[in-house]
C-alpha positions as CSV (number, residue, x, y, z in Angstrom):
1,X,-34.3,-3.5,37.3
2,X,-31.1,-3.0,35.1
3,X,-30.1,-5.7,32.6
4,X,-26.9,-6.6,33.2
5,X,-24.7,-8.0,30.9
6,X,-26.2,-6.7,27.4
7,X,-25.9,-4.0,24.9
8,X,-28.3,-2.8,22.2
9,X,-26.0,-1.1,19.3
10,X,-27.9,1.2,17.2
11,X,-26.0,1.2,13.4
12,X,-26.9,4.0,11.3
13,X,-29.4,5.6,13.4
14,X,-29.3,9.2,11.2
15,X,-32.5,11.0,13.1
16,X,-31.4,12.1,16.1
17,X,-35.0,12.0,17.6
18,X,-35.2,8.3,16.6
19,X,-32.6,7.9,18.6
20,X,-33.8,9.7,21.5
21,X,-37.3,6.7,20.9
22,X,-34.5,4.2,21.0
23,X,-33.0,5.3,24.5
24,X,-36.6,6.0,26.4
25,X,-37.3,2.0,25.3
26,X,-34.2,1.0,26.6
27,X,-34.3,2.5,29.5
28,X,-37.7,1.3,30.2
29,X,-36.7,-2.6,29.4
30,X,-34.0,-1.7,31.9
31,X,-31.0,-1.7,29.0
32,X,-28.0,0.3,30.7
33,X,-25.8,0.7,27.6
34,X,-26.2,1.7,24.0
35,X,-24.1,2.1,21.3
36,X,-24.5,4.3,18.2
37,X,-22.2,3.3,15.0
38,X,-22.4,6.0,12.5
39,X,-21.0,4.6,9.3
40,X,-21.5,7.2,6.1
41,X,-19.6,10.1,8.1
42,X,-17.2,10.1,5.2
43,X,-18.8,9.7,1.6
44,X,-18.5,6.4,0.0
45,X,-18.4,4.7,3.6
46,X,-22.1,3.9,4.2
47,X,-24.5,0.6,3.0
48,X,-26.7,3.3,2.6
49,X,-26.2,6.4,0.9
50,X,-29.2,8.6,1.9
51,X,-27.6,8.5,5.3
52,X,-24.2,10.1,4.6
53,X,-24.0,13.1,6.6
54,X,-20.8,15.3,8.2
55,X,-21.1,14.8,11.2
56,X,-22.8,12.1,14.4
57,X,-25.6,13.4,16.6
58,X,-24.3,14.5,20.0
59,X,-25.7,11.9,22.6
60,X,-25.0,14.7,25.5
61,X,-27.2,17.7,23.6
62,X,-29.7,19.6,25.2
63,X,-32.3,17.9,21.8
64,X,-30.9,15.1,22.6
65,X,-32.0,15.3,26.1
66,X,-35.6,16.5,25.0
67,X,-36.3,13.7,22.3
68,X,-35.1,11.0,25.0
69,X,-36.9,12.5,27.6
70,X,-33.8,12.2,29.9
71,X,-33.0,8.9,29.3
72,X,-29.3,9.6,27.7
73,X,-28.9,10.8,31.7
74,X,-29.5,6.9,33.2
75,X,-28.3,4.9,29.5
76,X,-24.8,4.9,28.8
77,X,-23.7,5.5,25.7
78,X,-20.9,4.9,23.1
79,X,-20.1,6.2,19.8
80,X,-18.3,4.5,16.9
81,X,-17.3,5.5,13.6
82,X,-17.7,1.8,12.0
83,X,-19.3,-1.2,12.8
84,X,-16.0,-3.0,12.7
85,X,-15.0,-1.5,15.5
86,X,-17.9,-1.7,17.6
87,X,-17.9,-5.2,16.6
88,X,-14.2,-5.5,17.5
89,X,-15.2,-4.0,20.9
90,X,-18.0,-6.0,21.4
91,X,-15.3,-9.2,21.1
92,X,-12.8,-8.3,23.7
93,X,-15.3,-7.4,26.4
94,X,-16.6,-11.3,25.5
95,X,-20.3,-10.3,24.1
96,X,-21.7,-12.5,21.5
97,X,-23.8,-10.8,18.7
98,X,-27.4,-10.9,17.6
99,X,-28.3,-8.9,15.2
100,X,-32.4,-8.7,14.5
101,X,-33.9,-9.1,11.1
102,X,-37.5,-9.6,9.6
103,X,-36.4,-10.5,6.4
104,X,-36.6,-14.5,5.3
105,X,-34.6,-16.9,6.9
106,X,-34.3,-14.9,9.7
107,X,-34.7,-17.0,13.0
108,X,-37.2,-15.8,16.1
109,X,-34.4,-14.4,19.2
110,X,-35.3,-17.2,21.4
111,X,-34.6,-19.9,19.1
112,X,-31.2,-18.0,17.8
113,X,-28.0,-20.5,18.4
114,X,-26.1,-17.4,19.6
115,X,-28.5,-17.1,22.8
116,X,-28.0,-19.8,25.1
117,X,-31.0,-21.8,26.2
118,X,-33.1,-20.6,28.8
């Protein structure tokens, strides 16, 4: 069963096999749209240096389609060049965001004020 109604954005995912893992688990938990933001493409553009590269993965390649084990074929995807605008994106089609964090104070999902109440 698809989930309707949500999004997983990947930011700065810079291995493209990673990112194959990252579409197999969505398509299993039934996610029907992911978004890669690749910030870094220019240098001096990135939070993260180490990640600064020329150019994004392609999402359609036949690697791609290996390391996702044919999930890019039933997960939609996106691609931005910022998280701005994915964020800006995100807005006018009326999502609200959650980002996910381990580090102190971060809040468990189901207790987050941006999810409403079960």
């Amino acid at each position: 069963r698809r989930q309707s109604g949500l999004i997983v954005v990947l930011e700065d995912t810079s291995i493209q096999y990673n990112a194959g893992a990252a579409l197999r688990s969505c398509d299993a938990f039934g996610v029907s749209e992911v978004w890669f933001v690749h910030n870094g493409l220019k240098k001096g553009t990135s939070m993260r240096p180490e990640i600064e590269r020329e150019h994004a993965f392609n999402v359609d390649s036949k690697s791609m389609g290996i390391s996702s084990a044919s999930a890019n074929r039933w997960v939609s995807t996106r691609t931005f060049f910022s998280s701005r605008q994915a964020m800006l994106a995100l807005r006018s089609l009326g999502f609200t965001s959650a980002a996910v964090s381990s580090l102190p104070p971060s809040l468990s999902l189901s207790s987050s004020p941006a999810l409403p109440p079960h």
